[in-house]
C-alpha atoms as a printed R data frame, in Angstrom:
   type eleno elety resid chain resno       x       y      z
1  ATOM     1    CA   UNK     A     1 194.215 -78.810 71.905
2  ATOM     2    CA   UNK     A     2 197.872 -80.179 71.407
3  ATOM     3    CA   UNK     A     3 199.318 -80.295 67.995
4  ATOM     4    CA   UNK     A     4 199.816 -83.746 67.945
5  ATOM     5    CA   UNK     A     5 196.275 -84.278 68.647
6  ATOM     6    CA   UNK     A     6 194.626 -81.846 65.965
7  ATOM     7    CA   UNK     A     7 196.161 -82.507 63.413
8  ATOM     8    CA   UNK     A     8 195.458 -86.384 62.969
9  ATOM     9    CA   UNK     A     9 192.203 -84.949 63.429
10 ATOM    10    CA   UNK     A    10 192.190 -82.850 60.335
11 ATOM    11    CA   UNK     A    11 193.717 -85.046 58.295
12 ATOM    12    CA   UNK     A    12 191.579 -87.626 58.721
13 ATOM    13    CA   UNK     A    13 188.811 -85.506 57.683
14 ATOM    14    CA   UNK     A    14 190.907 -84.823 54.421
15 ATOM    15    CA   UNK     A    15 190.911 -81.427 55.519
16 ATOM    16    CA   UNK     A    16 193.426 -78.973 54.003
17 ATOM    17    CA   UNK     A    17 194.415 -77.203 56.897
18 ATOM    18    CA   UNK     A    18 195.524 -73.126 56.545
19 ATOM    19    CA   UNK     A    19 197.007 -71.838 59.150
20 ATOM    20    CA   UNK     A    20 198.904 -68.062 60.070
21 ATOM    21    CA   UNK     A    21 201.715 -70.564 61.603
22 ATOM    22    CA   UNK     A    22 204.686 -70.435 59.307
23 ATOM    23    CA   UNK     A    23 206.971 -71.909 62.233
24 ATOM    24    CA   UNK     A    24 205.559 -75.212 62.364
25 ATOM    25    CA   UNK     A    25 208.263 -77.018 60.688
26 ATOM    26    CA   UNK     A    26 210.721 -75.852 63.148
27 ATOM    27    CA   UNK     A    27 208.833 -77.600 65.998
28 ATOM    28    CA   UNK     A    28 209.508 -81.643 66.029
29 ATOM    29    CA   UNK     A    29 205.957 -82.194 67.731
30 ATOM    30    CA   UNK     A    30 204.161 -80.910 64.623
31 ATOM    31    CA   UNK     A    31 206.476 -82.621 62.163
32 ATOM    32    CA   UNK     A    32 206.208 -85.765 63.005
33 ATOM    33    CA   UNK     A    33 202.657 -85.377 63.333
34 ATOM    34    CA   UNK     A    34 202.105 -84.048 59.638
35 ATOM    35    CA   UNK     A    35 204.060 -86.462 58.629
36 ATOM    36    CA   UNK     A    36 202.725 -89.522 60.676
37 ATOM    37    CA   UNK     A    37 199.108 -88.385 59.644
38 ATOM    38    CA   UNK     A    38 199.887 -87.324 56.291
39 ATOM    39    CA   UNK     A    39 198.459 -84.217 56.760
40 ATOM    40    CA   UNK     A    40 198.368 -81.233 54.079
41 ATOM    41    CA   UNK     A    41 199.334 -77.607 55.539
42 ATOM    42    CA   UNK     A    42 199.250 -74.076 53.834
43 ATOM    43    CA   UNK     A    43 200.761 -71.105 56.239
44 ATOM    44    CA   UNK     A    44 199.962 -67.551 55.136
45 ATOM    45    CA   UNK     A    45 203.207 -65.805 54.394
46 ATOM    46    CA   UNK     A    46 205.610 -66.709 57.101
47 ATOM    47    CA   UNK     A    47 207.937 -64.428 56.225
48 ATOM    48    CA   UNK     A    48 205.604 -61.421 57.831
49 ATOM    49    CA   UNK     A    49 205.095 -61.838 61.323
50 ATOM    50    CA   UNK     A    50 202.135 -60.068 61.530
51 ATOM    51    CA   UNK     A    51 199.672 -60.192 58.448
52 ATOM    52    CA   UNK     A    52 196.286 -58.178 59.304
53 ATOM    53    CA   UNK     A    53 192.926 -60.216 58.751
54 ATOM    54    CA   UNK     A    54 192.328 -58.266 55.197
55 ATOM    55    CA   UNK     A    55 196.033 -59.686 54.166
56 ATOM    56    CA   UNK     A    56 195.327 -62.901 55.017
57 ATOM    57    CA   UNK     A    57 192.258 -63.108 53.087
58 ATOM    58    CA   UNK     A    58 193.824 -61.357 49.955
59 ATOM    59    CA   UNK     A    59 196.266 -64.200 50.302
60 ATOM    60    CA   UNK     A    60 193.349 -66.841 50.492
61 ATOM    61    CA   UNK     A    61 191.584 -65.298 48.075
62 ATOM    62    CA   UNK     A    62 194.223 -64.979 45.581
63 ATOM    63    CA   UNK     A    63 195.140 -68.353 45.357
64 ATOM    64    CA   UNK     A    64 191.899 -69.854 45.898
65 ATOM    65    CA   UNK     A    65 192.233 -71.632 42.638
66 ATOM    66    CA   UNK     A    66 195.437 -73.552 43.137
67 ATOM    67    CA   UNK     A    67 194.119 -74.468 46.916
68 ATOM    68    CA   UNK     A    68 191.313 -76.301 45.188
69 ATOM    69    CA   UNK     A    69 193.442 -78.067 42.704
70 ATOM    70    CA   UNK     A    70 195.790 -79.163 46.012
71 ATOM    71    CA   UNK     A    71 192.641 -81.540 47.291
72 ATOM    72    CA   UNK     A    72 193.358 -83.999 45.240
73 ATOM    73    CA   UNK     A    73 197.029 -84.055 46.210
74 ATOM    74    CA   UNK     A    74 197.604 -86.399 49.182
75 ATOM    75    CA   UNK     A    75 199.204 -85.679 52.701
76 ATOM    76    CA   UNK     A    76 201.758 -85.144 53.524
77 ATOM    77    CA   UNK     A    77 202.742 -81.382 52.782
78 ATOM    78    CA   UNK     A    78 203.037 -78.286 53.686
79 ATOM    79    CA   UNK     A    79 203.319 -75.008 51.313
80 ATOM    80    CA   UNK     A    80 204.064 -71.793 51.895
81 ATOM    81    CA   UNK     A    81 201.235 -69.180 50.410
82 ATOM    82    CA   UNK     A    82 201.660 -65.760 49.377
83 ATOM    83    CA   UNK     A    83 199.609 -63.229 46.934
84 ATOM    84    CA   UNK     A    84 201.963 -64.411 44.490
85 ATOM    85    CA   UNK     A    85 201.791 -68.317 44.683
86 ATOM    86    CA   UNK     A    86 202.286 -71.582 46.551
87 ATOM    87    CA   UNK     A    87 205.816 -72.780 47.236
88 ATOM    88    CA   UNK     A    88 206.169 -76.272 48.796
89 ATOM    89    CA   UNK     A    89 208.473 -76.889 51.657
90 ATOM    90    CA   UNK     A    90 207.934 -80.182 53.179
């Protein structure tokens, strides 16, 4: 399914969507669609390319907590998550 179609999708489910895809704000197609949907976006670590399943859910895990507190939080946004926080870049 195309970008522009999911995510409106997600969003207006209220869904927090977390994704390994840290490159999404360098595509205009996926922009404008979190923006135009006000969607909310958290991409594991996109400084390392290629994060194994355990090191994504460390990540997860770890900041579990400050996901949650992000629900009430509205669209749109898009942080970057590591082990070692959340750092919001759109």
């Amino acid at each position: 399914m195309d970008d522009d179609v999911w995510i409106p999708i997600a969003a207006s489910n209220g869904w927090i969507v977390i994704t390994r895809d840290g490159a999404m704000l360098r595509r205009p197609v996926e922009t404008t669609a979190i923006r135009s949907a006000s969607a909310r976006h958290i991409a594991l670590d996109p400084e390392k390319r290629q994060l194994n399943l355990w090191q994504e859910l460390e990540i997860v895990v770890t900041q579990w907590r400050a996901i949650e507190r992000l629900q009430e939080e509205p669209g749109p946004w898009v942080r970057f998550a590591t082990r070692s926080g959340l750092r919001r870049v759109l």
